[in-house]
BADREN-483418 format. One record per residue: residue in three letters; x, y, z of N, C-alpha, C in turn; residue number from 1. Coordinates in nm, 4 decimals. Layout:
<pts>
{type: ALA&nxx: X&nyy: Y&nzz: Z&caxx: X&cayy: Y&cazz: Z&cxx: X&cyy: Y&czz: Z&seq: NUM}
...
</pts>
This chain:
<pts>
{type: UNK&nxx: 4.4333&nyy: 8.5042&nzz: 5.4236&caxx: 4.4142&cayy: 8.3620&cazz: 5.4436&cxx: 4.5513&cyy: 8.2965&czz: 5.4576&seq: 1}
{type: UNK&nxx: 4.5885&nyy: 8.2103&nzz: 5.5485&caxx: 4.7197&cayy: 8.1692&cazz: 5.5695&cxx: 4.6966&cyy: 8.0549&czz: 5.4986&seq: 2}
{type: UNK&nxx: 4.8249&nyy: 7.9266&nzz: 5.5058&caxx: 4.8554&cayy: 7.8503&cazz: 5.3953&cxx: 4.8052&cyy: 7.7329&czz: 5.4742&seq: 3}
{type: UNK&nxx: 4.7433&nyy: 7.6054&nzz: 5.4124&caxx: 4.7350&cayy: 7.5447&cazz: 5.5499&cxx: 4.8288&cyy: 7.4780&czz: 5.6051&seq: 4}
{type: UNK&nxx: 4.7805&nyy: 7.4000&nzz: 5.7211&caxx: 4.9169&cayy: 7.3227&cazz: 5.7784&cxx: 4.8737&cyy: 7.1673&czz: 5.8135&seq: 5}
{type: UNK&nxx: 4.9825&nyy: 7.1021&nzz: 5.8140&caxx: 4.9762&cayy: 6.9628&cazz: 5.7616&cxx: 5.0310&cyy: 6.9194&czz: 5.9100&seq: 6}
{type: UNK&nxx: 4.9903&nyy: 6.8375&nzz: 5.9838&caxx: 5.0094&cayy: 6.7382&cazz: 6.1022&cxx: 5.0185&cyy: 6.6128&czz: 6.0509&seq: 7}
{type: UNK&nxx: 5.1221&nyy: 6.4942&nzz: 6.0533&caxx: 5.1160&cayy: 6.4078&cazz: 6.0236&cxx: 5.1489&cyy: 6.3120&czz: 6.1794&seq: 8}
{type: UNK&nxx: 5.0791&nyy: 6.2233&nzz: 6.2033&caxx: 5.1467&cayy: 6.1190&cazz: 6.2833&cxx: 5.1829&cyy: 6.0059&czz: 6.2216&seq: 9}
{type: UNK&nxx: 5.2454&nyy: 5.9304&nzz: 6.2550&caxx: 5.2799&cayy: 5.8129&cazz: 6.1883&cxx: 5.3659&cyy: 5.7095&czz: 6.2926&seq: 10}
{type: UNK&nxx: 5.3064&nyy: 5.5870&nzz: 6.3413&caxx: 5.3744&cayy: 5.4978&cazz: 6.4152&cxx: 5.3269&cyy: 5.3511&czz: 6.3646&seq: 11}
{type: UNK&nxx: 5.4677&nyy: 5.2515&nzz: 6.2984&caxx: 5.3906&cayy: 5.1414&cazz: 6.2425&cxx: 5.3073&cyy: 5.0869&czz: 6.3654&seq: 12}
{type: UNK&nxx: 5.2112&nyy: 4.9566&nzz: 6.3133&caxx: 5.1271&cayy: 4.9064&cazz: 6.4258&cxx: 5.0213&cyy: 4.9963&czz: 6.4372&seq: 13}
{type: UNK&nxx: 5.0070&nyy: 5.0856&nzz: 6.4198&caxx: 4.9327&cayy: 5.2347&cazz: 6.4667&cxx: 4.8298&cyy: 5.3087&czz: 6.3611&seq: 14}
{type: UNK&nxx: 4.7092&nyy: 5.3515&nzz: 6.4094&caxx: 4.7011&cayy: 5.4597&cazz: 6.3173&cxx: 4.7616&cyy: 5.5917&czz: 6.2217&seq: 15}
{type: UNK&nxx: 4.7630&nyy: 5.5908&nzz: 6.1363&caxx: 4.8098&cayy: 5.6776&cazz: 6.0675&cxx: 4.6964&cyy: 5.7962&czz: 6.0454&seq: 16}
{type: UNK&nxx: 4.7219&nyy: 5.9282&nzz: 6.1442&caxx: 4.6336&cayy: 6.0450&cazz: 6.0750&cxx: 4.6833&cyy: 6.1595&czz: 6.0229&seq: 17}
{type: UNK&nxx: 4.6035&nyy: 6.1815&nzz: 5.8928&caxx: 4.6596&cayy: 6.2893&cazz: 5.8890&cxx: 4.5840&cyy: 6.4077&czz: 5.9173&seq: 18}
{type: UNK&nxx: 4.6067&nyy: 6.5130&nzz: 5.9004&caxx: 4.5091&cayy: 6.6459&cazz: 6.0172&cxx: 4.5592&cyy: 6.7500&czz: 5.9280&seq: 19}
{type: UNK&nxx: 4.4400&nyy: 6.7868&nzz: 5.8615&caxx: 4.4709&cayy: 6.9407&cazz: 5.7626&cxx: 4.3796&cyy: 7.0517&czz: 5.8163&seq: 20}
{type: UNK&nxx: 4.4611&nyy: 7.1597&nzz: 5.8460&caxx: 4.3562&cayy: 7.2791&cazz: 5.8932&cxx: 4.3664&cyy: 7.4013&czz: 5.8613&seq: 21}
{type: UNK&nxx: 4.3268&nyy: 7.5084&nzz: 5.8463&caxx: 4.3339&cayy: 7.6812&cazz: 5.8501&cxx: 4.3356&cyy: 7.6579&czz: 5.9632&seq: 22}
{type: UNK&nxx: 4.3384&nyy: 7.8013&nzz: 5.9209&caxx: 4.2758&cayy: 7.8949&cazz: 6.0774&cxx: 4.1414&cyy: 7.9091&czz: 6.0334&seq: 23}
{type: UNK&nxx: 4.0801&nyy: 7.8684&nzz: 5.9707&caxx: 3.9094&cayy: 7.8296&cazz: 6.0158&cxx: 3.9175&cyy: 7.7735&czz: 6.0553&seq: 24}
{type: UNK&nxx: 3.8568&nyy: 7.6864&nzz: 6.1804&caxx: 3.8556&cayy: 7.5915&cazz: 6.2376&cxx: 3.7276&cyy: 7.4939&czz: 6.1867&seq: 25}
{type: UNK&nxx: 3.6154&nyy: 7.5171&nzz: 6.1055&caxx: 3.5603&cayy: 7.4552&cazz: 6.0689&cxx: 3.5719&cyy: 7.3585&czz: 5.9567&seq: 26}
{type: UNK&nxx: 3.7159&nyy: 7.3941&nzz: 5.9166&caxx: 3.7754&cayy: 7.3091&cazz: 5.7676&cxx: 3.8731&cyy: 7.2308&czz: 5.8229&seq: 27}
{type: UNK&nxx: 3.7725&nyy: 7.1070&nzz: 5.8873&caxx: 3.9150&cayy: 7.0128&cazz: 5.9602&cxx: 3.9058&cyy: 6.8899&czz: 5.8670&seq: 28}
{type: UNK&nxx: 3.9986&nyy: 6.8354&nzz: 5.8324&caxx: 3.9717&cayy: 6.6624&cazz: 5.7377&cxx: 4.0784&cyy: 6.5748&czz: 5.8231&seq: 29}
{type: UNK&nxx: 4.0039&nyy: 6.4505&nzz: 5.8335&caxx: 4.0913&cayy: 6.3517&cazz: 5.8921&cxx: 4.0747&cyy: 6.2691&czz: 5.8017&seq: 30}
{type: UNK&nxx: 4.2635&nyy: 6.2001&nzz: 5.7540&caxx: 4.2615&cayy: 6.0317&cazz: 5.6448&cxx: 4.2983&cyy: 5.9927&czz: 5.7320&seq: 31}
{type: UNK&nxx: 4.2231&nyy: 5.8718&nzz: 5.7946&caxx: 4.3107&cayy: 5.7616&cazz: 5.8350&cxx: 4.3221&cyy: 5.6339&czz: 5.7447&seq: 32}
{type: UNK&nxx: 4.4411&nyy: 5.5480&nzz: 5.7943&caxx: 4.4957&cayy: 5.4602&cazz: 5.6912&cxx: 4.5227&cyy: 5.3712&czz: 5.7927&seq: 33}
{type: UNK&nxx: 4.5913&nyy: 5.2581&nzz: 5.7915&caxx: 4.6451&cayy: 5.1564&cazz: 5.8645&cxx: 4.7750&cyy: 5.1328&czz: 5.7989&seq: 34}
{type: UNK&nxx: 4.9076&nyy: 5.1139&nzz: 5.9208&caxx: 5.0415&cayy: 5.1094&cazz: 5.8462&cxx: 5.0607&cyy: 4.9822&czz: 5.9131&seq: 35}
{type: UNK&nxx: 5.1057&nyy: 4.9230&nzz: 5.8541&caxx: 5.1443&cayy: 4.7627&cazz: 5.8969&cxx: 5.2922&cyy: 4.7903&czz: 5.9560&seq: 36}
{type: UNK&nxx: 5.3577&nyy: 4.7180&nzz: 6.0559&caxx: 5.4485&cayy: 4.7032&cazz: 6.0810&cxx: 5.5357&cyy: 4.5441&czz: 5.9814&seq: 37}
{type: UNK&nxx: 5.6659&nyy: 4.5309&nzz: 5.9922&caxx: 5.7650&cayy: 4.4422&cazz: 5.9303&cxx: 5.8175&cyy: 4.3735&czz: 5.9825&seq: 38}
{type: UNK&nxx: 5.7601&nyy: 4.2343&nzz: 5.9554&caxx: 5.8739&cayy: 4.1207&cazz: 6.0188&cxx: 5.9661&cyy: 4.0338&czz: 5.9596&seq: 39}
{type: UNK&nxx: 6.0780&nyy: 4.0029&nzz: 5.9942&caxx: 6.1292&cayy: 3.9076&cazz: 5.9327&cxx: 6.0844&cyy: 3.7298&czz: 6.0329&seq: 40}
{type: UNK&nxx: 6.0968&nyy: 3.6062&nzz: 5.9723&caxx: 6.0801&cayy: 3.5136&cazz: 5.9983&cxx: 6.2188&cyy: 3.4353&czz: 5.9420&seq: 41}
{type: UNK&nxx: 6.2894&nyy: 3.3794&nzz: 6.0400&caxx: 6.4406&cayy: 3.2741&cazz: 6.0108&cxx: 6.3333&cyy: 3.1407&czz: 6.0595&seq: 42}
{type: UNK&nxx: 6.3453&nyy: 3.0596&nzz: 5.9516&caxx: 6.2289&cayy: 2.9078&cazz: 6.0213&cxx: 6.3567&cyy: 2.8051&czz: 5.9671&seq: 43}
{type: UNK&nxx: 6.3287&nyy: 2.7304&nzz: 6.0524&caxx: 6.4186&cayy: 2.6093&cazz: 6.0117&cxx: 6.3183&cyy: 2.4886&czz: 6.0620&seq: 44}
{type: UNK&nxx: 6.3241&nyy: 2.3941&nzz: 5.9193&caxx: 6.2787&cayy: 2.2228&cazz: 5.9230&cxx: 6.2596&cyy: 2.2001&czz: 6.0224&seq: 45}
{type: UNK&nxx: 6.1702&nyy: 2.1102&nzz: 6.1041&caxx: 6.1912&cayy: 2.0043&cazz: 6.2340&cxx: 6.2108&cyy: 1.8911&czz: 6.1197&seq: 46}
{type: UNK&nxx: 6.2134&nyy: 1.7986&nzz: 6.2227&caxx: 6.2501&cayy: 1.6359&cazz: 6.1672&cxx: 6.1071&cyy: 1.6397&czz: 6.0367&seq: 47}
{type: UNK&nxx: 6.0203&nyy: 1.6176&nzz: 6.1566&caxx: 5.8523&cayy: 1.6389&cazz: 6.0759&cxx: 5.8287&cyy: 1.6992&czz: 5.9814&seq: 48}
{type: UNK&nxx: 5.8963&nyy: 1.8044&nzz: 5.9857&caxx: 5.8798&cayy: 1.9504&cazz: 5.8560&cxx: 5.9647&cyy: 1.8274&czz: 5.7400&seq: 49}
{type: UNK&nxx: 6.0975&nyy: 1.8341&nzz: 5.7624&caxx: 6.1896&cayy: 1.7925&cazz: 5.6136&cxx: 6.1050&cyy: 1.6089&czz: 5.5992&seq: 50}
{type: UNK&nxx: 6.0849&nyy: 1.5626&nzz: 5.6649&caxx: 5.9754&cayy: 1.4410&cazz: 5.6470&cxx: 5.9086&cyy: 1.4484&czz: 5.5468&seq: 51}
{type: UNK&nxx: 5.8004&nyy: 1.5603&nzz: 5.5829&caxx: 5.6793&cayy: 1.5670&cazz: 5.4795&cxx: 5.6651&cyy: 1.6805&czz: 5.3572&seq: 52}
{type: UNK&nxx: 5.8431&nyy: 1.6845&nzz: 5.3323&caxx: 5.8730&cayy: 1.8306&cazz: 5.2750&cxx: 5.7336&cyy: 1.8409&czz: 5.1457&seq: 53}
{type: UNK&nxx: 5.7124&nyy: 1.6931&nzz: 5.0812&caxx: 5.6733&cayy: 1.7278&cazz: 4.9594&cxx: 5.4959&cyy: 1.8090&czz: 4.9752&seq: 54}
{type: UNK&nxx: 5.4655&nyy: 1.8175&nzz: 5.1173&caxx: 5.3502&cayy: 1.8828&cazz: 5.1451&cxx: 5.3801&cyy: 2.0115&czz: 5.1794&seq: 55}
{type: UNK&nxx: 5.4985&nyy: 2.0565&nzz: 5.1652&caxx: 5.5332&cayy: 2.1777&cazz: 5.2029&cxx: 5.4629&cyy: 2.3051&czz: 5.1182&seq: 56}
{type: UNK&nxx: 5.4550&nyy: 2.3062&nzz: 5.0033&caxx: 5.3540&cayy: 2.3983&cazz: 4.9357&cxx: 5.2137&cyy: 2.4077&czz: 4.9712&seq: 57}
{type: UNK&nxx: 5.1570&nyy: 2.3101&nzz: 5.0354&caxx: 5.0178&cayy: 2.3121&cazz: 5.0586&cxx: 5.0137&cyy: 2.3735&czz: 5.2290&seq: 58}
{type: UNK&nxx: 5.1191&nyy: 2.3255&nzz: 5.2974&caxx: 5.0924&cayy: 2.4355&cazz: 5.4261&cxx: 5.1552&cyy: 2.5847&czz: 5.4151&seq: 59}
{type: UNK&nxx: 5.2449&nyy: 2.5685&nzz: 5.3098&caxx: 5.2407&cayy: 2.7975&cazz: 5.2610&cxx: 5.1051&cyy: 2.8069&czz: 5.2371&seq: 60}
{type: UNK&nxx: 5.0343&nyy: 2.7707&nzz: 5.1924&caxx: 4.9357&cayy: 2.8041&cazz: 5.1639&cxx: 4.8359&cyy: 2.8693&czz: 5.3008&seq: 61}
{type: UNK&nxx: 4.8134&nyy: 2.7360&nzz: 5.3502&caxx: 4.7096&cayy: 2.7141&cazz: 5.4485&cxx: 4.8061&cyy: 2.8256&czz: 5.5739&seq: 62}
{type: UNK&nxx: 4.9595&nyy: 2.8270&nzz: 5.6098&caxx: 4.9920&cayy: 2.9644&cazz: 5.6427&cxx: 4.9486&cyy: 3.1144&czz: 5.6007&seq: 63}
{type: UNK&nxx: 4.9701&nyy: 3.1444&nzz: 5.4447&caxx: 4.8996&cayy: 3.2691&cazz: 5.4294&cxx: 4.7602&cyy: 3.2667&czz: 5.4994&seq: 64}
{type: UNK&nxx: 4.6743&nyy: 3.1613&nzz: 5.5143&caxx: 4.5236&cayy: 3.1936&cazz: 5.5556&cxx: 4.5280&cyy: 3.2436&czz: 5.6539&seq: 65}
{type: UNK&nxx: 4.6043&nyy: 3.1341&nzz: 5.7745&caxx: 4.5882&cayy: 3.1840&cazz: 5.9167&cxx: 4.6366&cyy: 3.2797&czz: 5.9207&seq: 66}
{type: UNK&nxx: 4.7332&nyy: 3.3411&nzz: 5.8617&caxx: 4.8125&cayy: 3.4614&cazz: 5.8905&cxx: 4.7025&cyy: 3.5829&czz: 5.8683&seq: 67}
{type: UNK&nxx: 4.6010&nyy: 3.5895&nzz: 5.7352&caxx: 4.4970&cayy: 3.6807&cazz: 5.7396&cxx: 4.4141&cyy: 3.6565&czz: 5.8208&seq: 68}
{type: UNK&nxx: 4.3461&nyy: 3.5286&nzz: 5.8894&caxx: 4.2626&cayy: 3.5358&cazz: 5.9950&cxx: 4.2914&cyy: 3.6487&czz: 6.0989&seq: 69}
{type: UNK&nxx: 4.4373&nyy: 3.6204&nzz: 6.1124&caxx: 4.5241&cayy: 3.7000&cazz: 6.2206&cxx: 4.4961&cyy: 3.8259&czz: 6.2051&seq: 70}
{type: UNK&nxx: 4.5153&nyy: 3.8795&nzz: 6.0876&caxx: 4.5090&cayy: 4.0322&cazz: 6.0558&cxx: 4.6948&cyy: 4.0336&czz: 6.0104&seq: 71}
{type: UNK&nxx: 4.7231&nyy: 3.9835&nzz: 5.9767&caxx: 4.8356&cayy: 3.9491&cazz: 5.9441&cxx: 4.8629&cyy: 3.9428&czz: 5.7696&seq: 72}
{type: UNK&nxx: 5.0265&nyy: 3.9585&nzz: 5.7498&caxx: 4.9969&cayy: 3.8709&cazz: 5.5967&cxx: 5.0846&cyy: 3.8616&czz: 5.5430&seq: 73}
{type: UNK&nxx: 5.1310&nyy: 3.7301&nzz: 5.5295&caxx: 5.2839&cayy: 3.6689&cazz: 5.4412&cxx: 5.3320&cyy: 3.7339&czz: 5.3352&seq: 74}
{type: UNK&nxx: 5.3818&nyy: 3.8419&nzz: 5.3365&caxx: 5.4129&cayy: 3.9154&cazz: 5.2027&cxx: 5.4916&cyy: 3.8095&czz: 5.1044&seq: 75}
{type: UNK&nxx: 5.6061&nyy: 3.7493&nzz: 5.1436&caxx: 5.7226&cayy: 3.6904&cazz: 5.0447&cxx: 5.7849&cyy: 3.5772&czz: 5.1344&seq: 76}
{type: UNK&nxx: 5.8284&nyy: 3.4641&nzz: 5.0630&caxx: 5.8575&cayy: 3.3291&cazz: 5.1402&cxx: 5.9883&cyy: 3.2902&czz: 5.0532&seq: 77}
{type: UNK&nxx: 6.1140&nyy: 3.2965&nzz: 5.0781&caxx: 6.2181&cayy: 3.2674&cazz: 5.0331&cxx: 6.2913&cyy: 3.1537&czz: 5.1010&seq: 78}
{type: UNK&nxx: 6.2751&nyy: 2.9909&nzz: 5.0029&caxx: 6.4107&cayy: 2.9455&cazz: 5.0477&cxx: 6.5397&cyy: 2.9758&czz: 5.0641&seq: 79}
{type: UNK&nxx: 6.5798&nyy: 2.9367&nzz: 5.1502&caxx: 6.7406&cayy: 2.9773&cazz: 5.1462&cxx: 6.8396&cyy: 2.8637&czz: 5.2168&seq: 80}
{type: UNK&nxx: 6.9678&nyy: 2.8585&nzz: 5.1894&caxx: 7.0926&cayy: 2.8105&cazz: 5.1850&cxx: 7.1154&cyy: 2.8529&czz: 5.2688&seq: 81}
{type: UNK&nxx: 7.2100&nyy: 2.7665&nzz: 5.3954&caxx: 7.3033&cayy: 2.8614&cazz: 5.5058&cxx: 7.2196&cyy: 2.7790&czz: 5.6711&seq: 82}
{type: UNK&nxx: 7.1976&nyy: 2.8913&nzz: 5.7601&caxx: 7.1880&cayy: 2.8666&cazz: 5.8644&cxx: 7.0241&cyy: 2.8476&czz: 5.8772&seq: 83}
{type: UNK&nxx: 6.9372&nyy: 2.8808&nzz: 5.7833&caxx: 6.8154&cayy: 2.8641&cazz: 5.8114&cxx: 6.8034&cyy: 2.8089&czz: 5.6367&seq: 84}
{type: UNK&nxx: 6.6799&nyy: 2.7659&nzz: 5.6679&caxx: 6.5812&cayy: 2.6778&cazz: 5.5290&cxx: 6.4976&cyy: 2.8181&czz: 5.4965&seq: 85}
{type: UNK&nxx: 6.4291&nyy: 2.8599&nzz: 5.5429&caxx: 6.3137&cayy: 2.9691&cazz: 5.4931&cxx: 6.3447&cyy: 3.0813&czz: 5.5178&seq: 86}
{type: UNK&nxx: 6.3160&nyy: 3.1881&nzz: 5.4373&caxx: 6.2797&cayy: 3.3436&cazz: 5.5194&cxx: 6.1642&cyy: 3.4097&czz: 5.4818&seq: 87}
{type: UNK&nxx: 6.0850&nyy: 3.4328&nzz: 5.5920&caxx: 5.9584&cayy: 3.5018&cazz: 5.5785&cxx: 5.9552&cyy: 3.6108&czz: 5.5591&seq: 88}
{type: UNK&nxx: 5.8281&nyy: 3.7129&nzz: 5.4711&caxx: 5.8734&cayy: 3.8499&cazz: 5.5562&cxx: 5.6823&cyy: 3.8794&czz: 5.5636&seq: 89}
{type: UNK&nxx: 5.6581&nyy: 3.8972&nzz: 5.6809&caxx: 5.5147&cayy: 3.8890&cazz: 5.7275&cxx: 5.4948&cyy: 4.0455&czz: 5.7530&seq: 90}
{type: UNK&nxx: 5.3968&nyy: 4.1036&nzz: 5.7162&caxx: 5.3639&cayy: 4.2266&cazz: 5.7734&cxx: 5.2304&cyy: 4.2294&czz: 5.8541&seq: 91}
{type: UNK&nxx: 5.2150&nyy: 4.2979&nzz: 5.9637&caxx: 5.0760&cayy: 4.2443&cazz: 6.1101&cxx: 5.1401&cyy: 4.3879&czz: 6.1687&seq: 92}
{type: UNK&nxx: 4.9854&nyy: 4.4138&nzz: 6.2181&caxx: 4.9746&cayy: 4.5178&cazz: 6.2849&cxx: 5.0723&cyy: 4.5827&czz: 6.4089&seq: 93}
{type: UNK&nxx: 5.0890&nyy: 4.4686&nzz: 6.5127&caxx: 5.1291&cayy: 4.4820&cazz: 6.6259&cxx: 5.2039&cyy: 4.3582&czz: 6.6607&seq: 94}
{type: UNK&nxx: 5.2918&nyy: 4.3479&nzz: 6.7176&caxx: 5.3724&cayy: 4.2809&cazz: 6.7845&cxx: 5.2804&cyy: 4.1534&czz: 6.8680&seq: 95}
{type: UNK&nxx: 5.2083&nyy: 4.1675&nzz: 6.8691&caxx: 5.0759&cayy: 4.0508&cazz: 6.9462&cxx: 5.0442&cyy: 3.9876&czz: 6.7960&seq: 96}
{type: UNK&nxx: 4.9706&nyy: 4.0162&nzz: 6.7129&caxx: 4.9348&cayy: 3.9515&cazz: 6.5971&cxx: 5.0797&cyy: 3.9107&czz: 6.6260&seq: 97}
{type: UNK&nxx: 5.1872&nyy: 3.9507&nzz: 6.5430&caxx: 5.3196&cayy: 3.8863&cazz: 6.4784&cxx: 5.3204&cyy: 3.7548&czz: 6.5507&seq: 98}
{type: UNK&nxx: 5.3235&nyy: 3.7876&nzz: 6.7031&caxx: 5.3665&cayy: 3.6346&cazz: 6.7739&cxx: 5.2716&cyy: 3.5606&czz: 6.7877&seq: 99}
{type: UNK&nxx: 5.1576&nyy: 3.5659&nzz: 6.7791&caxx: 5.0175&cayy: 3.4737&cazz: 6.7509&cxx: 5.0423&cyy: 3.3861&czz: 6.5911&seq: 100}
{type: UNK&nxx: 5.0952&nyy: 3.4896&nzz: 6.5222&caxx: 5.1246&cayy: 3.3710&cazz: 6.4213&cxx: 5.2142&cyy: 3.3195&czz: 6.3854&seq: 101}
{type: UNK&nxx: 5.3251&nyy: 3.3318&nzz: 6.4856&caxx: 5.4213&cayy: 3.2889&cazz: 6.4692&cxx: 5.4346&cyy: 3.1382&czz: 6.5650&seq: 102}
{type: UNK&nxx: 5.3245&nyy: 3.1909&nzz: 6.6692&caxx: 5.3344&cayy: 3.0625&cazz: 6.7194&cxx: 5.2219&cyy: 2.9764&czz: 6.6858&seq: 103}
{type: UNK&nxx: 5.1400&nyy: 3.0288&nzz: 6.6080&caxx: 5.0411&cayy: 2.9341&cazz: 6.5554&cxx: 5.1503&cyy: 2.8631&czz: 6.3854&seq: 104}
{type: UNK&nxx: 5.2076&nyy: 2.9109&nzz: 6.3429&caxx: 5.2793&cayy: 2.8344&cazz: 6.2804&cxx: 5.3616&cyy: 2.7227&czz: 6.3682&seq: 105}
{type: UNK&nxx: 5.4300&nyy: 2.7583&nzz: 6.4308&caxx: 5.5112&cayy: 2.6841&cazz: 6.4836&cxx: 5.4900&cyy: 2.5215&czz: 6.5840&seq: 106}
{type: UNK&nxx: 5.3712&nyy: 2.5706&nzz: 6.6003&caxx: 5.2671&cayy: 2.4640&cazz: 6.6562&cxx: 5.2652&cyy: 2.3798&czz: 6.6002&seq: 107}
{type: UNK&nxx: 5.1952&nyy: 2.3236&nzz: 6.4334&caxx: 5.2236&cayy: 2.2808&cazz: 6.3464&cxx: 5.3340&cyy: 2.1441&czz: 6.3792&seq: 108}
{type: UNK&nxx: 5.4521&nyy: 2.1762&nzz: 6.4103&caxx: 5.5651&cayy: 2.1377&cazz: 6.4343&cxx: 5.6039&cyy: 2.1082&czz: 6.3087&seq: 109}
{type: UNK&nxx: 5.6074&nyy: 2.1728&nzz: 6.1791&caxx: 5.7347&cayy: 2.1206&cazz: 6.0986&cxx: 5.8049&cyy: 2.2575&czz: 6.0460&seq: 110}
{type: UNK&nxx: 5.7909&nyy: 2.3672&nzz: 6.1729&caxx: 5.9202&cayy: 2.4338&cazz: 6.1491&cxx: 5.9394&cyy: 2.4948&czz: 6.2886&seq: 111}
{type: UNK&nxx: 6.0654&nyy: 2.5505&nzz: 6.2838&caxx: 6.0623&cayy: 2.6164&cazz: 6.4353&cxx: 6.1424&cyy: 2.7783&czz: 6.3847&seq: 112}
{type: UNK&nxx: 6.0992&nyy: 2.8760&nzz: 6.4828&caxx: 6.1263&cayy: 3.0132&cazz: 6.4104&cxx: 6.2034&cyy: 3.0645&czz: 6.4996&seq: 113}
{type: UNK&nxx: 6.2298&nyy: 3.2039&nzz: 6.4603&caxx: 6.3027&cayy: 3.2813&cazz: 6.5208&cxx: 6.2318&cyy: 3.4237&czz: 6.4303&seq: 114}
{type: UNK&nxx: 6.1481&nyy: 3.5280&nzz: 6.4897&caxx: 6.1393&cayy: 3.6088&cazz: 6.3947&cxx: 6.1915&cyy: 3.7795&czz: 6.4874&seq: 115}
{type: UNK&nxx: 6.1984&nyy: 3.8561&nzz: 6.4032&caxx: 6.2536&cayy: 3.9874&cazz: 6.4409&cxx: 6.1944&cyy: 4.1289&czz: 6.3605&seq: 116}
{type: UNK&nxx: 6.1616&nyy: 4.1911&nzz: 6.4610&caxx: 6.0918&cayy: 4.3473&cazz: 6.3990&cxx: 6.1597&cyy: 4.3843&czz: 6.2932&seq: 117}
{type: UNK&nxx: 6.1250&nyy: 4.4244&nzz: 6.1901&caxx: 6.2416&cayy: 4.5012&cazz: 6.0678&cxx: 6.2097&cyy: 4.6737&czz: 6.0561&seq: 118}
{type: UNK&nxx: 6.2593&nyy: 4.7645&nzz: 6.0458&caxx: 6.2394&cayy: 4.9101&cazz: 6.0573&cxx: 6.2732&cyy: 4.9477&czz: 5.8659&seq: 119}
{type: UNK&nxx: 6.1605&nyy: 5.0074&nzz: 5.8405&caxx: 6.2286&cayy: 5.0483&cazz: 5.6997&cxx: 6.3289&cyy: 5.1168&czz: 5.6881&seq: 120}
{type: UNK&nxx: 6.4040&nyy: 5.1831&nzz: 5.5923&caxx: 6.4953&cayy: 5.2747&cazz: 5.5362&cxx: 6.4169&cyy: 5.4353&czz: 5.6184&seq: 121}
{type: UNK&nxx: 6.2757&nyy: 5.4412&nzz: 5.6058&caxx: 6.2014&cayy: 5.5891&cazz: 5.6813&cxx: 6.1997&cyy: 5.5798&czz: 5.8139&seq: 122}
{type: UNK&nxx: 6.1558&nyy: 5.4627&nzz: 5.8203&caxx: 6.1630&cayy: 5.4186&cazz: 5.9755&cxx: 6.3033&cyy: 5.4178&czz: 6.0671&seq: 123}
{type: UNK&nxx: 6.3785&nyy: 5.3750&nzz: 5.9723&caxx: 6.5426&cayy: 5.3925&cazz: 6.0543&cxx: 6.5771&cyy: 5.5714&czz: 6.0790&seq: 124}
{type: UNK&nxx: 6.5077&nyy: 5.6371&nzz: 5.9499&caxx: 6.5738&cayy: 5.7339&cazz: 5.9770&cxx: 6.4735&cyy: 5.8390&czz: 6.0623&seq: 125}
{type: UNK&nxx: 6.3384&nyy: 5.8426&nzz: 6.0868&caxx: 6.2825&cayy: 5.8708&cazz: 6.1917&cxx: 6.3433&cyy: 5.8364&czz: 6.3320&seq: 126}
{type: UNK&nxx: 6.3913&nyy: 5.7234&nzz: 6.3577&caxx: 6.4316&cayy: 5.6689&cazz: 6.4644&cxx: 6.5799&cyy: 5.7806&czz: 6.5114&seq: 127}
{type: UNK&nxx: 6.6289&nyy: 5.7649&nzz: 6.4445&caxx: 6.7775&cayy: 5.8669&cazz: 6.4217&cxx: 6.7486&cyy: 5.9776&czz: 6.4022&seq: 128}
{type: UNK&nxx: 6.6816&nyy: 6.0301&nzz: 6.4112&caxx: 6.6073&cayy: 6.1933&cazz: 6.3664&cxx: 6.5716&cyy: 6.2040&czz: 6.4759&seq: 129}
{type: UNK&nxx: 6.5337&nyy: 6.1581&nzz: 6.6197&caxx: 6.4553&cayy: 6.1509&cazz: 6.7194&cxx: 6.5891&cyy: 6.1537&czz: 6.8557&seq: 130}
{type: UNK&nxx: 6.6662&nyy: 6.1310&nzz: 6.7693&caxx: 6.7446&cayy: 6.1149&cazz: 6.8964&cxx: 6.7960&cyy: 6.1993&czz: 6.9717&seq: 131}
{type: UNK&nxx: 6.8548&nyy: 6.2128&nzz: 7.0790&caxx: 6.8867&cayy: 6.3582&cazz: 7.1561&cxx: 7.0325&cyy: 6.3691&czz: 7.1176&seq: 132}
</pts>
């Protein structure tokens, strides 16, 4: 009896399967999982936004929702000092969700964004592991 063997795929946005088999071929198992991909969000005030700052807790809020409508979901919301007011970090399936809610936030008009794919520490080094 040989040992078995392990197939993993893995692409964020993507299904995740994993595939265990012998050489029986009748002992096949599939896990699938869902891996979220990582975004960052740089938002800065409009006029409107720093206006009505003191409602600003009640639209984080009503953001996390739409963001799960989306299939989406506001992990962590950090003020910050410097060149931007906020930093998001949203995790969503695919690059379509991300900008659906990014521009359904932004709509809103009391912030305006700038957001960017983030690659984990595994993910960087898959990426670099791949290279020719």
């Amino acid at each position: 009896m040989t040992k078995p063997e392990a197939f993993v795929f893995a692409r964020s946005g993507r299904m995740h399967f994993e595939r265990y088999h012998t050489s029986d071929l009748r002992s096949v198992r599939l896990n699938r999982r869902f891996i979220m991909a990582t975004y960052i969000s740089f938002l800065r005030y409009t006029q409107q936004g720093i206006t009505s700052i003191k409602q600003a807790p009640g639209r984080i809020d009503a953001a996390r929702k739409a963001y799960k409508a989306l299939g989406a979901e506001l992990k962590a919301l950090y003020l910050v000092m410097g060149r931007y007011d906020i930093v998001a970090l949203v995790e969503a399936p695919d690059d379509t969700v991300a900008a659906k809610a990014a521009l359904a936030l932004a709509s809103k008009g009391n912030v305006s964004s700038e957001t960017s794919r983030a690659f984990s520490e595994e993910e960087f080094r898959n990426i670099v592991g791949e290279l020719p």
